[in-house]
Structure formats: structure tokens, C-alpha cells
C-alpha positions as CSV (number, residue, x, y, z in Angstrom):
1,X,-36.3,73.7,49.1
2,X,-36.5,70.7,51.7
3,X,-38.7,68.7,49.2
4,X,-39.1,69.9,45.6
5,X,-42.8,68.0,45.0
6,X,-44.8,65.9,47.7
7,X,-47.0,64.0,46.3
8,X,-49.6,62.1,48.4
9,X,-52.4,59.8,47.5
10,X,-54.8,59.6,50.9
11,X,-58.5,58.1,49.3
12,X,-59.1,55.3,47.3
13,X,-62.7,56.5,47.7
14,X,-62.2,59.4,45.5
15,X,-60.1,58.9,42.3
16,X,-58.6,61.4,41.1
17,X,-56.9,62.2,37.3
18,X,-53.4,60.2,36.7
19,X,-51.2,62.5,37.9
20,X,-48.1,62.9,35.5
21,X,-44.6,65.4,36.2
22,X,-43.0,66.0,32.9
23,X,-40.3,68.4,31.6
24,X,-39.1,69.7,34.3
25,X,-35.5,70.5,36.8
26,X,-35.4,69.3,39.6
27,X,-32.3,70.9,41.9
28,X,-30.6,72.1,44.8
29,X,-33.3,70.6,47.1
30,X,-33.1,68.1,49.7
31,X,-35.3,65.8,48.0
32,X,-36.3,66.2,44.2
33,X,-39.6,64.2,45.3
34,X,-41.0,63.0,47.9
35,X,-44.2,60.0,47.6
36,X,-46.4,58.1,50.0
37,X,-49.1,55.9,48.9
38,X,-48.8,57.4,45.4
39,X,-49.7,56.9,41.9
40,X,-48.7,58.7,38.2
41,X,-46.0,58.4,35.8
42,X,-42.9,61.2,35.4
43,X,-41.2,61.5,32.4
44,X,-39.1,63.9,30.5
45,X,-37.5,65.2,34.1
46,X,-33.9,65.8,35.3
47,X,-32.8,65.7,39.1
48,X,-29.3,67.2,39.9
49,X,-27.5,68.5,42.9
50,X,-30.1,67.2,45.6
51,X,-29.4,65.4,48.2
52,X,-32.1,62.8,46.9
53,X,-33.8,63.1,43.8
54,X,-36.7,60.4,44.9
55,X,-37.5,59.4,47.7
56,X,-40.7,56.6,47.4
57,X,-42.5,55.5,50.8
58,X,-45.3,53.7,51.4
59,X,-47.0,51.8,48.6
60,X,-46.1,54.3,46.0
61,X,-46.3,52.8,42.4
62,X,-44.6,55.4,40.1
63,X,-43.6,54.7,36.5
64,X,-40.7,56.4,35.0
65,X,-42.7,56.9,31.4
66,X,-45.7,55.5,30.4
67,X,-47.2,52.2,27.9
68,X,-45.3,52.5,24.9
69,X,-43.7,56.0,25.8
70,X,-39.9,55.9,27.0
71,X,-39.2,58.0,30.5
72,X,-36.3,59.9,29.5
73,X,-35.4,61.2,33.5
74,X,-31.8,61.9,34.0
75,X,-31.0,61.1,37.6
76,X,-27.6,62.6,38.5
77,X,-24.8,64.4,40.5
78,X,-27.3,63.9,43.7
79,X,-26.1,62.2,47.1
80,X,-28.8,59.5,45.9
81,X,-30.9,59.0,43.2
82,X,-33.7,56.7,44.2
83,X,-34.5,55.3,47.2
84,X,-37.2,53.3,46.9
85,X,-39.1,52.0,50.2
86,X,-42.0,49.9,50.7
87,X,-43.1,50.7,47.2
88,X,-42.9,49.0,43.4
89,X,-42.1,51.8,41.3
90,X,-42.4,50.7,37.3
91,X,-38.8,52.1,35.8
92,X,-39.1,50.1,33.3
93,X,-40.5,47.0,31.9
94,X,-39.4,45.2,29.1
95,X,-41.5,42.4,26.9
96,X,-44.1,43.2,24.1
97,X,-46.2,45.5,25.9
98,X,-43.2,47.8,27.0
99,X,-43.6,50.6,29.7
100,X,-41.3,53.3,30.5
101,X,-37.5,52.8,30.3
102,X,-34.3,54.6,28.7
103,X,-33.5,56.9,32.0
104,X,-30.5,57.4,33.5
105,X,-29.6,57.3,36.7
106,X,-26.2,57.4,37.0
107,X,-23.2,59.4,38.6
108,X,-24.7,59.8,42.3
109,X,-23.1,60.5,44.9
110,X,-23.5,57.4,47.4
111,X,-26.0,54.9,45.5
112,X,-27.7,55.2,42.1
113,X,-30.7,53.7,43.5
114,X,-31.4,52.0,47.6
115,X,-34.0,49.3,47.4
116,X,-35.4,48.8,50.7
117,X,-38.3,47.1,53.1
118,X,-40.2,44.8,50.6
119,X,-39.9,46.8,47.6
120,X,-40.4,45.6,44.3
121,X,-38.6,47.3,41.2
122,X,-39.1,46.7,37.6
123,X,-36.0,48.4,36.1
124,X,-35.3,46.6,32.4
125,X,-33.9,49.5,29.6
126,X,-32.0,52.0,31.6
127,X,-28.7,53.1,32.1
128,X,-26.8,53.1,35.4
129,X,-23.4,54.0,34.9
130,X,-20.5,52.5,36.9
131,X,-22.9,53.7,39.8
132,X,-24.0,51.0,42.4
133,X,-27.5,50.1,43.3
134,X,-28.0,49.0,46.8
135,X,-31.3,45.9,47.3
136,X,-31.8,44.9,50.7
137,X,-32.9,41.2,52.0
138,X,-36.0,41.9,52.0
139,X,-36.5,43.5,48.4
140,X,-36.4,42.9,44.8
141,X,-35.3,44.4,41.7
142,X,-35.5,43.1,37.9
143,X,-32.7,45.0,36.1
144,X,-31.8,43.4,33.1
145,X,-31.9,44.1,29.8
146,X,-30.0,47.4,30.7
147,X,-28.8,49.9,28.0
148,X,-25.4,51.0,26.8
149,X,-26.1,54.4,25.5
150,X,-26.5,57.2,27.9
151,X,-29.7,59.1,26.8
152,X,-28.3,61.8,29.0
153,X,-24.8,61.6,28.1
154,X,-23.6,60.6,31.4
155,X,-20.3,58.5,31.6
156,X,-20.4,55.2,32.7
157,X,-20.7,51.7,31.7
158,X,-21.5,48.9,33.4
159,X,-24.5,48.1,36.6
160,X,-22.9,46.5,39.7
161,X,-25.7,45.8,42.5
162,X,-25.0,45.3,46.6
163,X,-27.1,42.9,48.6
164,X,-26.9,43.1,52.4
165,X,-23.8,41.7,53.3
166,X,-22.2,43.9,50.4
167,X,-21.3,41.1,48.1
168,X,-21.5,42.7,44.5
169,X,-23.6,41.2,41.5
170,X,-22.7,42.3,38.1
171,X,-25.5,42.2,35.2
172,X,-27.7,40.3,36.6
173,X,-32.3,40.1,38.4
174,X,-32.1,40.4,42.0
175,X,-36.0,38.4,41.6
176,X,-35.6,35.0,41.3
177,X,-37.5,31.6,40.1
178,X,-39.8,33.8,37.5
179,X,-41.4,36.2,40.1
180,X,-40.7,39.3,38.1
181,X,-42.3,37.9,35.2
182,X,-45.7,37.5,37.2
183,X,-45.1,41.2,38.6
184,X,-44.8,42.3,35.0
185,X,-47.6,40.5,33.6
186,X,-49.8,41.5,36.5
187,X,-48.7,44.6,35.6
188,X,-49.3,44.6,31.7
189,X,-52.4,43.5,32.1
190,X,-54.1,46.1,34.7
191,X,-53.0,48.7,32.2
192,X,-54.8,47.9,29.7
193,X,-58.4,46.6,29.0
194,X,-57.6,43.1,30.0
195,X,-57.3,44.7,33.5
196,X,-59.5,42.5,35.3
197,X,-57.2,39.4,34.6
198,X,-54.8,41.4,36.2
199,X,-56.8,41.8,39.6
200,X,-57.3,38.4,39.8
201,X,-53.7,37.2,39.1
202,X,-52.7,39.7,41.7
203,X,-55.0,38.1,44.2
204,X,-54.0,34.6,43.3
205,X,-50.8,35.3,44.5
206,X,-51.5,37.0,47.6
207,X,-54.3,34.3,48.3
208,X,-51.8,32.0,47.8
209,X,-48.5,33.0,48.8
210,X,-48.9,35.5,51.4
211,X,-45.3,35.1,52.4
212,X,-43.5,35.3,49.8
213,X,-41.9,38.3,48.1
214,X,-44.1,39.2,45.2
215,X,-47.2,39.5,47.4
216,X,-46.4,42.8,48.8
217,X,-46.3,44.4,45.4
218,X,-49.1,42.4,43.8
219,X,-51.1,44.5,46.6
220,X,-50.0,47.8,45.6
221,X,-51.0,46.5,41.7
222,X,-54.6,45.9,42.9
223,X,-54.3,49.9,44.7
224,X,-53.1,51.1,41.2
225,X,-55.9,49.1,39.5
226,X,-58.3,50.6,42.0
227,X,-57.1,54.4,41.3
228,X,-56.5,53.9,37.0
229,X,-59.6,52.0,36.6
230,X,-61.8,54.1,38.9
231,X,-62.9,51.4,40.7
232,X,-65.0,50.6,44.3
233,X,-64.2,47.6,45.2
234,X,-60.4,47.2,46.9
235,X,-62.0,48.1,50.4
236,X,-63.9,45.4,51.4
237,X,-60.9,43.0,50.6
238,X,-58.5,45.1,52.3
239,X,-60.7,44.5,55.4
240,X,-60.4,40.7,55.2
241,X,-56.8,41.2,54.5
242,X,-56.3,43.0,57.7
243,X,-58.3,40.7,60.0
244,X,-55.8,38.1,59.4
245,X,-54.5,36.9,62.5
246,X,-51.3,36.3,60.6
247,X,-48.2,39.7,61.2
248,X,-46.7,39.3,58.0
249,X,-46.4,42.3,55.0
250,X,-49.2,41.6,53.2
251,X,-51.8,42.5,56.0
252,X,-48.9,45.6,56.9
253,X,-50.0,46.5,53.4
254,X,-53.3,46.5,53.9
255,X,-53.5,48.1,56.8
256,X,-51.9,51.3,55.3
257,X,-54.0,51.5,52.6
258,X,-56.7,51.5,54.7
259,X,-55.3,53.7,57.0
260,X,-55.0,56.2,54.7
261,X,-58.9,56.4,53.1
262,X,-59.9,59.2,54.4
263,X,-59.0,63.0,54.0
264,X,-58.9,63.4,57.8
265,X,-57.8,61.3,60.7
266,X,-55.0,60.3,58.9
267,X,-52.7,60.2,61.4
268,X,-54.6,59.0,64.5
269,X,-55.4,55.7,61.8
270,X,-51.9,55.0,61.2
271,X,-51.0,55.2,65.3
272,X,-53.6,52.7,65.7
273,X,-51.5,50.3,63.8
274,X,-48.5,50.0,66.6
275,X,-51.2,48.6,69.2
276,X,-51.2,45.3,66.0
277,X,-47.4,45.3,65.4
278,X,-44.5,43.8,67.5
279,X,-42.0,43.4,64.8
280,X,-39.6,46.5,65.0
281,X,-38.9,47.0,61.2
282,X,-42.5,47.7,61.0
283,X,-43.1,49.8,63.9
284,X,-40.0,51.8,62.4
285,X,-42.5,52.5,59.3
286,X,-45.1,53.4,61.4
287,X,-43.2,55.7,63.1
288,X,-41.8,56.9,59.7
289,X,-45.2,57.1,58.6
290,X,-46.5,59.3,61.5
291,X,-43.7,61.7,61.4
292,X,-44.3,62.6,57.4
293,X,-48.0,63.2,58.5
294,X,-46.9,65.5,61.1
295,X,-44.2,67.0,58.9
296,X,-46.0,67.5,55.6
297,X,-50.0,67.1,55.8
298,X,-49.7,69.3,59.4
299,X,-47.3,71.5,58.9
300,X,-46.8,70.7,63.0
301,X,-43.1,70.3,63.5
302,X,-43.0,70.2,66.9
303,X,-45.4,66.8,66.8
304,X,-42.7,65.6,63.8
305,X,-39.4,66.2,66.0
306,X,-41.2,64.5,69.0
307,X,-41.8,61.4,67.1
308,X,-38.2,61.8,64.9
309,X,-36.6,62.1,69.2
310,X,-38.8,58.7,69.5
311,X,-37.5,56.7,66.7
312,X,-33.7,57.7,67.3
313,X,-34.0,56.2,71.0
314,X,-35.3,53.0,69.6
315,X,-34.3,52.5,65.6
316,X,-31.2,52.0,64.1
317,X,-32.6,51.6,60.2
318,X,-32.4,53.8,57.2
319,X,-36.1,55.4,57.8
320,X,-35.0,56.9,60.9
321,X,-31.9,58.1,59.4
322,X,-34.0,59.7,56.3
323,X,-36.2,61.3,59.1
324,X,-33.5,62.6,60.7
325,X,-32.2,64.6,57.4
326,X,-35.6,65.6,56.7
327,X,-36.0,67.2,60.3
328,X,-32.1,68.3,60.2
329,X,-30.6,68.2,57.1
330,X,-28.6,64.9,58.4
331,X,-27.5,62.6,55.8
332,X,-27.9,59.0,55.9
333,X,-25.3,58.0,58.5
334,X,-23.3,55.2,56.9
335,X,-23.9,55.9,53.7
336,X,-21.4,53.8,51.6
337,X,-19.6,55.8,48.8
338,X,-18.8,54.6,45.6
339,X,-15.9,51.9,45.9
340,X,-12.4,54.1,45.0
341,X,-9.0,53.2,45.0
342,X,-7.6,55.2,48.1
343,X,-3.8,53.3,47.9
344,X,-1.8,55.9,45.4
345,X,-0.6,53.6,42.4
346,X,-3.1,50.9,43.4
347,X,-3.5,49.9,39.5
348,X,-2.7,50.7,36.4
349,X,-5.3,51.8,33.8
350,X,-5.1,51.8,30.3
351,X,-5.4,55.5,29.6
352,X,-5.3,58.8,31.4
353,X,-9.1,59.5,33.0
354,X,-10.9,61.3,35.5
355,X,-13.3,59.2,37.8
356,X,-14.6,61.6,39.3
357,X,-15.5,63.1,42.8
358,X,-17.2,61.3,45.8
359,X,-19.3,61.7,47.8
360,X,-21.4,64.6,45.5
361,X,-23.3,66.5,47.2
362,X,-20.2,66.6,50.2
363,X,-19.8,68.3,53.1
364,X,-17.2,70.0,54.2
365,X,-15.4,67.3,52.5
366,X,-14.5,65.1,48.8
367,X,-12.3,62.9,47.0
368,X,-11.0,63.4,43.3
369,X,-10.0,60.5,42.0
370,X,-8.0,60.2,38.6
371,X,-5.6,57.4,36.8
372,X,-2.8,57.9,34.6
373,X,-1.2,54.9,32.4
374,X,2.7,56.6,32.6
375,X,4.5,58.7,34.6
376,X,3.1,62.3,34.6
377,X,3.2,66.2,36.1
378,X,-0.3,66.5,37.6
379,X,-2.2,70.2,38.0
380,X,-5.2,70.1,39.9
381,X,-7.4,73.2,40.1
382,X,-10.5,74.2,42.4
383,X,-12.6,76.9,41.1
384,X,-15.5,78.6,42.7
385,X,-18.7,79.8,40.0
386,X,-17.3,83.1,39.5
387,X,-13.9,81.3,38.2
388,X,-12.2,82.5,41.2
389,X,-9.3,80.1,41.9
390,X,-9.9,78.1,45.3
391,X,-6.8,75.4,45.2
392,X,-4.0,74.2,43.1
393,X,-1.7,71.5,43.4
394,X,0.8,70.4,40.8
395,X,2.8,66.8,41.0
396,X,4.9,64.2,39.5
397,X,3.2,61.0,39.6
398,X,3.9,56.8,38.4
399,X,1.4,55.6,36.4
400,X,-1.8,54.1,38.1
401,X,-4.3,56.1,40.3
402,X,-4.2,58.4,42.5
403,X,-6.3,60.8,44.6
404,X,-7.0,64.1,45.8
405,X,-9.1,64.9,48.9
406,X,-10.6,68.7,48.7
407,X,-12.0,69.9,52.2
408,X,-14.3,73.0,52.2
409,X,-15.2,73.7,55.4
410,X,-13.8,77.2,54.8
411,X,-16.0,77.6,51.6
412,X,-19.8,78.4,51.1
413,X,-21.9,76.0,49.7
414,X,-22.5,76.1,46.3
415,X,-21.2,74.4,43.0
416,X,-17.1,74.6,42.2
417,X,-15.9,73.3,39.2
418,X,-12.4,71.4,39.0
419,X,-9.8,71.2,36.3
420,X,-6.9,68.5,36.0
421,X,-4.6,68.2,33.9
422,X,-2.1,65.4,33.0
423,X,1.5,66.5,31.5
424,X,3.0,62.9,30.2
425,X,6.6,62.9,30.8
426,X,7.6,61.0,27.9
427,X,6.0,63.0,25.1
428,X,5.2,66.5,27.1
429,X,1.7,66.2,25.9
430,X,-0.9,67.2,28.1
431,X,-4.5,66.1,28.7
432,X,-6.9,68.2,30.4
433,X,-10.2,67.1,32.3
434,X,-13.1,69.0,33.8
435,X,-16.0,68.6,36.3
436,X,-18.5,69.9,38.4
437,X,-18.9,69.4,42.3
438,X,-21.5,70.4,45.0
439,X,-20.4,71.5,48.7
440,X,-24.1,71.5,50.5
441,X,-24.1,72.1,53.9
């Protein structure tokens, strides 16, 4: 499939039921799911072998579990496992009313998780591997405590988290001088009875501090108090919101969720909004915006590859290049794969491991990357599912790591399993590794 689940939210006039995805596989899609402007909790779930394994746009406020109820997803083996745009998804939040928590998202491909275009991401109690979790300037992300046990049983063990220029942040909040503490007390409170206290702390801070980066999200709080409390009465603020004569993301916001109350029209509401806008990052959501709407709620993919032709002549950003794979199967151009040794020898590690493959999902082409602590014979071993043998490559090796690139542009796509194994020239003892590997074309 393209996209395994779309789910859309498109009136805050009629509220419907919580929606909530448990217990169930996600695979061998190009995108797990796909949100806009959404609402409802997941739980229970595993995404493998997609190219994404979420993708949430526009507003989407998506909790990975539920008050008092752990989320359990297993994120892995995907090109990426969350990318996160424009939205405040609830991972997990940590503190005496606790929500969500214990996934893991780990062992992906390019990133773990992309956090990009004022998003807001609680994401305390989880496990992410040795993966890498991109935040952009723009964006936030509250990350800590983080768990050591893999409820999944995925290797890995430690977080490391890129900002822009690619400087790397080890165990540490991207959110800064106590902004993800309001977030997650704004939060706590709109789920439960005290709810109202919530709305009003949410509108302090947008009231307030319009510019800053917590105001965005405490926007898309009020939207999910609106839709869990079955409320009428976001609209009319909404409405002042947008007549501000202010461009900033806050009245963006607004302007979406008002742009999408209606079951019809939906489309012709959001072009409206590039006659307001000048700033090219937003017009590039826009665009985004209108090309899902032809794509998804329309079916019309003619309308969709006119507007995807649009935004390649005049975007360079990472919507475009998500719209682009969605149209054509095109992955994110630039991507940046984990960080591997690719100097044979470059270290020395402590004991003989496999690191694994990257990029997973590949096409036609991957890198299997391995460390041994003392001189050793090497086997390497492609297989296809059937067990049929692909490749194999045998060496004598120094100690430290080393590399083997696998191109299968003569193979189908499917998954291949690989085999290594280490033969230590000083005691002839061997050590044998296995793994799994998508080629997706």
C-alpha cells in the first residue's frame, strides 16, 4: 500500500468518538500512517519495513498510549520512523499524571524520528536505540527521562539528537527555560476533569506570547480540548485569532483549523490562505496541504501532480520532498543515514559486533557495517527468503571495523537476510551474526 491508514479530522463542529489504532502490523507500505489535523491515541502497534511508519501533518495531536496506559508501538527497520510536522504528538509524558510512553522506535533506517515546522513533542519514557532524532530550528522536543530496556527487544542504547546545523546533543530536552513543563501541564489538565484550567492556561500563553514556541502547540491543545470534551466554542476564538494583522504561526494555526470545518470546500478554504501568506515556509504547507486534499479526500491525481509540479519549481524543503515520494515513490532527497565508520580499521571496539545495515529500506543499494576487536577470517553471506544464496565474501581482517556495501540493482525487492561470521585467528573460534534487510524499489 502507499499509505497503510489516513486519518483525517475535517469538523470541529461535529465530534466524533476518540479514535484509537491498537494491535496491529503495520508493513511493507510507503507510510504506516498518514494524519492531518487529527486526534486519538495508538497503542499496542508495530511498524516495520515502510518507508515511513508516521507521517503527522497539520495539527495532528496523537498520543502513543493513553492516561495511565503505556503505548507499547515498536517503531522499526523503516526508512523513518516518525516524522512529525506542524503537529504535537503526546509520545510520552512523564510526571504524576503519566500518559503513554515505553515504545520503541529504534533501528530506522535514516532518522528514528524528524521533528519539523513548529512541532512540539513530548517524548519522556521511550527507547530510541543508537538511532538519531532529527529537531529542526523551528521545533521542540522533551525527551528525557528515556528508558534502557527495549520493550521490543531492539538493540541499542543510547538517544543522540541533530539540530539544524547537525551538531549532536546527547541525553538531553531540545525545549528550554520550562516550556515543556507548561505544554505538559496544559496537557494533563485538558484530560482530565480539571480541563477548563487547561483552556485557559493554553490561552494565556497564546494571548501572551504569540511568538514564541509553545504557542503553536498550546493551539492544537485547545483543538484537542474542543474534540475530547465535545465542546462549541474554539470557533469564534479561532476567528479573532485569524484577523490578527500579525503573519506569525499562531494565526497559520488558526487559519487551518478553520479551514478545515467543513466536510466540503475543503480545499478551495485552504487556497484562500496563499492570497494572506508571503513567507515561503508557509506557502510550502499550503501547498503541501492542498496537494494531500487532492491526493487523498479527491482521489484526483492529476490536480495532486499539478500542484506537487508547482512546489518542485519553487520549494526546496522536506514537505515537497515527502510530496514528491507520495506522488512517485521518491525518498527524501538528502536524507542523512545513520553516522558509520566508512575508513576500514577506523577504531577498535571492544568485542566482535554487527551494527547493522544502512540505509533500511535501500534501493538498489546498502552498507553492512561490522567491528571485530582482533585479527579475524570474515564470511559474509546474502540470502534471499527462500534461502537461496545471493553473495559471499570471505576475508582476513585487523581488528577495528570494517564495511560491506551490497548493491541489488539486479535483485527484486523484497526482504534478504544476511549472515557474518567472524573466525578469530588466535583461538579459531568463530562468532556468527544474523539480520534482516529490505531492498524496496
Amino acid at each position: 500500500n502507499t499509505t497503510g491508514i489516513s486519518l483525517t479530522m475535517t469538523n470541529l463542529m461535529e465530534i466524533p468518538i476518540n479514535p484509537s489504532i491498537q494491535n496491529t502490523e503495520f508493513y511493507f507500505n510507503g507510510t504506516g500512517i498518514m494524519t492531518s489535523q487529527a486526534v486519538g491515541t495508538i497503542k499496542d502497534n508495530k511498524f516495520y519495513y515502510n518507508d515511513y511508519g508516521l507521517v503527522l501533518t497539520n495539527n495532528t495531536v496523537l498520543t502513543f498510549g493513553d492516561n495511565a496506559i503505556q503505548g507499547n508501538n515498536c517503531i522499526y527497520n523503516n526508512g523513518i520512523g516518525v516524522l512529525v510536522n506542524g503537529s504535537m504528538p503526546v509520545i510520552g509524558s512523564d510526571g504524576q499524571s503519566w500518559v503513554g510512553g515505553n515504545n520503541s522506535i529504534s533501528g530506522n533506517g535514516d532518522w528514528d524520528c524528524m521533528i519539523i515546522n513548529y512541532s512540539s513533542v513530548l517524548a519522556e519514557n521511550n527507547f530510541w536505540g543508537t538511532g538519531y532524532i532529527m529537531v529542526d530550528g523551528s521545533s521542540s522536543a522533551s525527551l528525557q527521562p528515556e528508558i534502557y530496556r527495549d520493550p521490543c527487544s531492539q538493540t541499542g542504547s543510547s538517544l543522540m539528537v541533530r539540530g539544524d546545523e547537525g551538531k549532536q546533543k546527547s541525553r538531553q530536552n531540545v525545549l528550554e527555560g520550562g516550556e515543556d513543563d507548561i505544554i505538559k501541564q496544559a496537557y494533563s489538565l485538558i484530560q482530565g476533569p480539571r480541563f477548563r484550567e487547561g483552556i485557559q492556561l493554553c490561552k494565556q500563553v497564546i494571548d501572551n506570547s504569540p511568538d514564541t514556541s509553545i504557542a503553536a502547540p498550546a493551539l492544537m491543545l485547545l483543538s484537542l480540548a474542543e474534540q475530547k470534551h465535545q465542546l462549541n466554542e474554539l470557533k469564534p476564538y479561532l476567528q479573532l485569532l485569524s484577523a490578527s494583522t500579525i503573519e506569525n504561526r499562531v494565526r497559520f494555526v488558526a487559519d487551518m483549523l478553520l479551514a478545515n470545518d467543513s466536510n466540503s470546500n475543503t480545499r478551495s478554504r485552504i487556497e484562500l490562505l496563499l492570497e494572506k501568506y508571503v513567507d515561503t515556509d508557509i506557502r510550502e504547507e499550503i501547498h503541501f496541504s492542498i496537494f494531500r486534499e487532492y491526493l487523498f479526500t479527491e482521489r484526483d491525481t492529476t490536480g495532486a501532480r499539478g500542484i506537487l509540479r508547482m512546489m518542485k519549481e519553487r520549494y526546496n524543503g522536506q514537505l515537497t520532498a515527502l510530496a514528491e515520494f507520495m506522488m512517485d515513490g521518491k525518498k527524501l532527497p538528502g536524507s542523512i543515514s545513520k553516522p558509520m565508520n566508512t575508513e576500514e580499521g577506523a577504531a577498535i571496539p571492544v568485542e566482535y559486533l554487527l551494527k547493522g545495515n544502512y540505509p533500511n529500506p535501500f534501493n538498489p543499494e546498502t552498507v553492512i557495517e561490522y567491528g571485530i576487536p582482533e585479527a579475524a577470517e570474515v564470511t559474509l553471506e546474502v540470502y534471499d527468503i527462500m534461502g537461496r544464496l545471493m553473495n559471499r565474501e570471505t576475508k582476513n581482517l585487523q581488528a577495528g571495523y570494517h564495511f560491506y556495501r551490497w548493491n541489488g540493482k539486479e535483485a527484486a525487492s523484497g526482504v534478504y537476510l544476511y549472515r557474518i561470521m567472524m573466525k578469530s585467528q588466535k583461538d579459531q573460534k568463530v562468532r556468527t551474526f544474523s539480520s534482516k534487510m529490505m531492498l524496496l524499489r
